[in-house]
Structures are given as structure tokens and as C-alpha cells.
Legacy VTK file of the C-alpha trace (Angstrom):
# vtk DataFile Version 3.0
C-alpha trace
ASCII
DATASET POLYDATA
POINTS 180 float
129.808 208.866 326.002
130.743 209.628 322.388
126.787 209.031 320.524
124.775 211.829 319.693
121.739 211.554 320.592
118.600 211.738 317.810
114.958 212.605 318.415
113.380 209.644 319.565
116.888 207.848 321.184
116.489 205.952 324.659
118.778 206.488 327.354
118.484 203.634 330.242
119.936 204.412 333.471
121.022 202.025 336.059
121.096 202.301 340.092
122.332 199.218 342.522
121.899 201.177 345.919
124.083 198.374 346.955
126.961 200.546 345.504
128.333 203.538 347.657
129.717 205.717 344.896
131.301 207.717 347.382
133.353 204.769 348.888
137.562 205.129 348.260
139.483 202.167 347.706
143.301 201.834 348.237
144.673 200.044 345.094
148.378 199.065 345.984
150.839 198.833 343.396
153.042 195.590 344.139
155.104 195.864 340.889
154.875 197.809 337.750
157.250 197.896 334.369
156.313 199.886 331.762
153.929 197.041 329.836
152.227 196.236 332.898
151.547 196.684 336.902
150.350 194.257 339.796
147.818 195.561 341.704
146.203 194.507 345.076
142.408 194.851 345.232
140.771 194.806 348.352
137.500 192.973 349.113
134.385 195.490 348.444
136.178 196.816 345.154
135.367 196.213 341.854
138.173 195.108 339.402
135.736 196.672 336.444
132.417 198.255 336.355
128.815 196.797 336.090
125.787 198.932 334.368
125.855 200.407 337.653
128.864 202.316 337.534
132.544 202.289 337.850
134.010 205.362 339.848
135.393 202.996 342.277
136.340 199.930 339.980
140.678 198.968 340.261
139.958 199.719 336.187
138.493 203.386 336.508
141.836 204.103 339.368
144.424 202.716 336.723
142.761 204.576 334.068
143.407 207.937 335.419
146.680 207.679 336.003
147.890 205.717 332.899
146.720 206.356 329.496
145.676 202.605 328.473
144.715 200.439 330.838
143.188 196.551 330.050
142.361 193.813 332.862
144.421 190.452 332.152
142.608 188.448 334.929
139.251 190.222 337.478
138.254 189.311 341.070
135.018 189.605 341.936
133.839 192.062 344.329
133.834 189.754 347.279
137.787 188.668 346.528
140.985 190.260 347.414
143.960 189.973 345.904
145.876 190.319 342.967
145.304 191.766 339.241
147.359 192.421 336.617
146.376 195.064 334.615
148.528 195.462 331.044
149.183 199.405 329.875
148.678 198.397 326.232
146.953 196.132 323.998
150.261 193.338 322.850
151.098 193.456 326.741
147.551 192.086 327.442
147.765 189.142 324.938
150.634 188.102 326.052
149.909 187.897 329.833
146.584 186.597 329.137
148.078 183.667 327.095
150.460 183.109 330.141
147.477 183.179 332.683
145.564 181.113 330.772
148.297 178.462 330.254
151.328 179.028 333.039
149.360 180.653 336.405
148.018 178.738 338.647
145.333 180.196 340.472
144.669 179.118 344.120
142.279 180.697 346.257
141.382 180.459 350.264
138.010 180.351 351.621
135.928 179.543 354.746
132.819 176.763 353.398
129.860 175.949 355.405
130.012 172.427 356.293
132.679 170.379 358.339
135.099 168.502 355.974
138.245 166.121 356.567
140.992 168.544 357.662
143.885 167.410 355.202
141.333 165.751 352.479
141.453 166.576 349.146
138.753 166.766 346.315
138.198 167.788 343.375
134.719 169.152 341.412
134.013 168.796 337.666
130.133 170.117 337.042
130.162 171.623 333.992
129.163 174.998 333.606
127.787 176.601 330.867
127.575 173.780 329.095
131.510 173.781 329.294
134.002 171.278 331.403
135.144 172.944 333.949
137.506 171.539 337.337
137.839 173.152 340.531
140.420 171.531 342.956
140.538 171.578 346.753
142.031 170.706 350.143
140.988 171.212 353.432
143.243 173.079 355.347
141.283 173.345 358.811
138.207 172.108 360.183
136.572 173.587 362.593
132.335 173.183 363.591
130.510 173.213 360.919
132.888 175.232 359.244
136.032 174.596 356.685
139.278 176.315 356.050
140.112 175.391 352.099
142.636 175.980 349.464
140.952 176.161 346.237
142.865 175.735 342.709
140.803 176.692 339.822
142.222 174.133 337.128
139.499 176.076 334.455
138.546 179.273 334.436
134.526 180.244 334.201
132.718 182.862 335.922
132.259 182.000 340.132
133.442 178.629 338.961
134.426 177.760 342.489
131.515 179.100 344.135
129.063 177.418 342.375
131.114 174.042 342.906
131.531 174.504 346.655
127.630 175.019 346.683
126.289 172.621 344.379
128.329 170.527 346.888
126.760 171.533 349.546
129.705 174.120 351.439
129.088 177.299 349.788
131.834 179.648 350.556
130.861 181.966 353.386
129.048 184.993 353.196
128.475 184.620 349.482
125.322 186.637 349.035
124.920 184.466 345.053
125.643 181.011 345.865
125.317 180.713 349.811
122.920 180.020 352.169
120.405 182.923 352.859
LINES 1 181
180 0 1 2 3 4 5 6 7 8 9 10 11 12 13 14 15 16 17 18 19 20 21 22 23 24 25 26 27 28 29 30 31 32 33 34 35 36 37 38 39 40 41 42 43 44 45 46 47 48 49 50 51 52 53 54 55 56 57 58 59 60 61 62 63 64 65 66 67 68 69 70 71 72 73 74 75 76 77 78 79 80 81 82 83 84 85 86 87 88 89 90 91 92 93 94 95 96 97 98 99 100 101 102 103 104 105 106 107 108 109 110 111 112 113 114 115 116 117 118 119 120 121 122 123 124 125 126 127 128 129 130 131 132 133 134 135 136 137 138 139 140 141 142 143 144 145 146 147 148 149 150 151 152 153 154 155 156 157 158 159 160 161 162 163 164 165 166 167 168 169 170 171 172 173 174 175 176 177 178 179
């Protein structure tokens, strides 16, 4: 915080008690240079903060230790893997033109419903008012359960989660999207 505050300023404060503040997060390094690093973030974390806070966000951990830090792609808090975070402003651009145009990201997850093992689909609701694709396969089948590899041909926020449930297999354990 950098604002002085005036007679008669607001200050709103947030609380999600769904947060520990006090929980630690390992944040691997799987390959640095000096314009950017790879980072693995484990499922609970946060790649960024929310109004809520951001002690324990992948962001807030590279931040200490480097003095720029900016997010090229996030995860959301359910999601592990990777994120690339760039040390300096040119370095993002240029990874985030890459992402955008040479990455292709693929994601597993376990749906409710029983699909074809081996099938293959693809969803193309828009969202947002904006086209948006999500591809998959089913990888296993078992019950009323499905194994899937997900490739997110577009990019918009819990694109694939909303597909898989608008579908009617929202991705297990999703406390937005799923089944309550």
C-alpha cells in the first residue's frame, strides 16, 4: 500500500476463511535462466492472489526472492502443474505471445459420468460471449467415472470446466462447476 489515506477514505477488507494463511507451499523450480523460471505449483496453491490475500500465492514466493516477477500463464487453485513466471516485463511478452500461439495446453482429469474409453470429442459453447474449443479423449472408463485428456484449443477462464459440466461430466471435486 502506497495511498495516503484522507479524512473520509474507505478501506474494505476481505476474509475467505476458506484460506489458511498459515499454510506453506513447496514451489519447485524445474528450470530457470535469467529472463524466466518454470515452476511447479501444487494443488491447494494459488498461482496469484484474490481480494483475500496472497501470502501463499506461487506469485508472492517468486516475488521475494527475485526482484520482478510477472505470471505468463495461472492454474487455478484446484490444478497442479506448471507456470512460467518471466523476471521482467519484454520476457513476459514474449512467452505470452508463444503460449498463446505455440503451447499446447493439455490437461488430465477424472469427470463424473461413464464415457467411451478411447472416444474423442470436442466442446465449442461459447463463453463470454467469445468462441471458445475445448478438446478431449477418454483415456479410461471406469463406473460412472472417466479418466480424460483435455486440450484447451482457446484459452478463457475454467474454460474446460464449464464445458465438461454443461456436458454433463463435471470434473471431479470441482466445488464451481460440479455436482454438490
Amino acid at each position: 500500500a502506497h495511498t495516503l489515506l484522507k479524512t473520509g477514505d474507505f478501506i474494505e477488507c476481505y476474509f475467505d476463511p476458506k484460506i489458511d494463511l498459515n499454510q506453506t507451499f513447496e514451489f519447485e523450480v524445474l528450470y530457470e535462466t535469467k529472463q524466466y523460471g518454470i515452476y511447479h505449483k501444487p494443488v491447494g496453491a494459488l498461482s496469484e492472489g484474490t481480494n483475500h490475500g496472497d501470502k501463499t500465492s506461487l506469485f508472492r514466493h517468486v516475488e521475494k526472492s527475485k526482484k520482478y516477477a510477472y505470471l505468463v500463464n495461472r492454474l487455478d487453485r484446484e490444478t497442479e502443474g506448471l507456470v512460467v513466471v518471466a523476471y521482467n516485463s519484454k520476457a513476459q511478452n514474449s512467452l505470452q505471445q508463444i503460449w498463446r500461439t505455440k503451447v499446447i495446453k493439455k490437461y488430465q482429469a477424472i469427470v463424473l459420468g461413464e464415457m467411451q474409453e478411447n472416444s474423442t470429442g470436442e466442446f465449442n459453447y461459447p463463453l463470454n460471449d467469445k468462441f471458445s474449443l475445448t478438446k478431449y479423449k477418454c483415456i479410461q472408463a471406469f463406473g460412472d467415472r472417466s479418466y480424460l485428456e483435455i486440450e484447451l484449443a482457446t484459452e478463457r477462464k475454467h474454460q474446460a470446466r464449464i464445458h465438461l459440466s454443461k456436458a454433463g461430466n463435471p470434473v471431479m471435486g470441482d466445488p464451481i462447476y460440479g455436482e454438490h
